[in-house]
C-alpha positions as CSV (number, residue, x, y, z in Angstrom):
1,X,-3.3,14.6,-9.8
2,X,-4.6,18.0,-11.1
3,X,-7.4,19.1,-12.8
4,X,-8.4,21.9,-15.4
5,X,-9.3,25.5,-14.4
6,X,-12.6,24.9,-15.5
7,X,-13.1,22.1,-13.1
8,X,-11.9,25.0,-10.8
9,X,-14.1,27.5,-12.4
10,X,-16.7,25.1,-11.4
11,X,-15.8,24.9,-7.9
12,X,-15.7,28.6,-7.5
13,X,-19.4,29.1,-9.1
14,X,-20.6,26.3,-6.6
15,X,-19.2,28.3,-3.4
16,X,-16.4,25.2,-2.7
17,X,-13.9,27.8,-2.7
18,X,-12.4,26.3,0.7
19,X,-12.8,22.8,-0.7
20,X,-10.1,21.0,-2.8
21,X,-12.2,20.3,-6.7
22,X,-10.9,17.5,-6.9
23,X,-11.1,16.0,-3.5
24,X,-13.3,18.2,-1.5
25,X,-10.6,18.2,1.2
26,X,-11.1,21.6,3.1
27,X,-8.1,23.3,2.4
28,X,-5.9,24.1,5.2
29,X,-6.3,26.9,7.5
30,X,-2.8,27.3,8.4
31,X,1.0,26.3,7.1
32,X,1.5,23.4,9.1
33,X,-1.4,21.5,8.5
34,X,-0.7,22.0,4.4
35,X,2.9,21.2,5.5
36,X,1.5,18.2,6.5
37,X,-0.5,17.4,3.8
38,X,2.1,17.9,1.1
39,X,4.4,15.9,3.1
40,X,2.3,12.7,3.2
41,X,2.2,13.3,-0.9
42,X,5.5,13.1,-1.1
43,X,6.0,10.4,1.3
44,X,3.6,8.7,-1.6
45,X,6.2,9.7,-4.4
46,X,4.0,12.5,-5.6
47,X,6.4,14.5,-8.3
48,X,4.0,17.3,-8.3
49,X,4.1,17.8,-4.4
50,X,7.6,17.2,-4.8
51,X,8.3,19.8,-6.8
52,X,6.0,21.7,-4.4
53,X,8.2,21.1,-1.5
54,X,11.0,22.4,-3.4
55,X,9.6,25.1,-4.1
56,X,8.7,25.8,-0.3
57,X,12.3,25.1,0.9
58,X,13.6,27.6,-1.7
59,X,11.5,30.3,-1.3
60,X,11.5,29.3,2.6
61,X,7.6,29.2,2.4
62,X,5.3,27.2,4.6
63,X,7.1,28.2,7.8
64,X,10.2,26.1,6.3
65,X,13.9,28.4,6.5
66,X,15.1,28.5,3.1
67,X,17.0,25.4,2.0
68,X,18.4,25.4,-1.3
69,X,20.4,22.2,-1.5
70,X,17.0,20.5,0.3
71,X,14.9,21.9,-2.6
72,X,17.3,20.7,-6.1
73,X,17.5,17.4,-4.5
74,X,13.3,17.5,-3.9
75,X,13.0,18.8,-7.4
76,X,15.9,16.3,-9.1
77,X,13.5,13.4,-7.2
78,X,10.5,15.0,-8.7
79,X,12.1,15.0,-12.3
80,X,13.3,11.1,-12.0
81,X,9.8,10.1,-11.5
């Protein structure tokens, strides 16, 4: 799901700058509990936190060591859906 920066813009102006605009989910306070939230996304065949993964095992982000072959096949998944 996403939403447009001014739904963003929105948020910010409102003071929800630790909420989620389009959930209101706090936002996570350290790398494993976003870990943990983009994994159950992709668990649910999410291509945008798939590509997000990806993107975390190739820059070795999120606490994750770098894992190149682990982010093109996260990515390649991403793209098929």
């Amino acid at each position: 799901k996403r939403w447009c920066n001014g739904c963003v813009w929105a948020a910010i102006q409102r003071g929800m700058c630790d909420k989620c605009p389009f959930c209101r989910t706090p936002v996570p306070s350290d790398d494993a509990s976003e870990l943990a939230m983009v994994q159950k996304r992709v668990d649910k065949y999410d291509a945008d936190a798939m590509f997000h993964l990806g993107s975390q095992y190739y820059l070795a982000g999120l606490g994750l060591t770098k894992d190149a072959p682990r982010a093109i096949e996260l990515w390649t998944e991403a793209a098929e859906l």
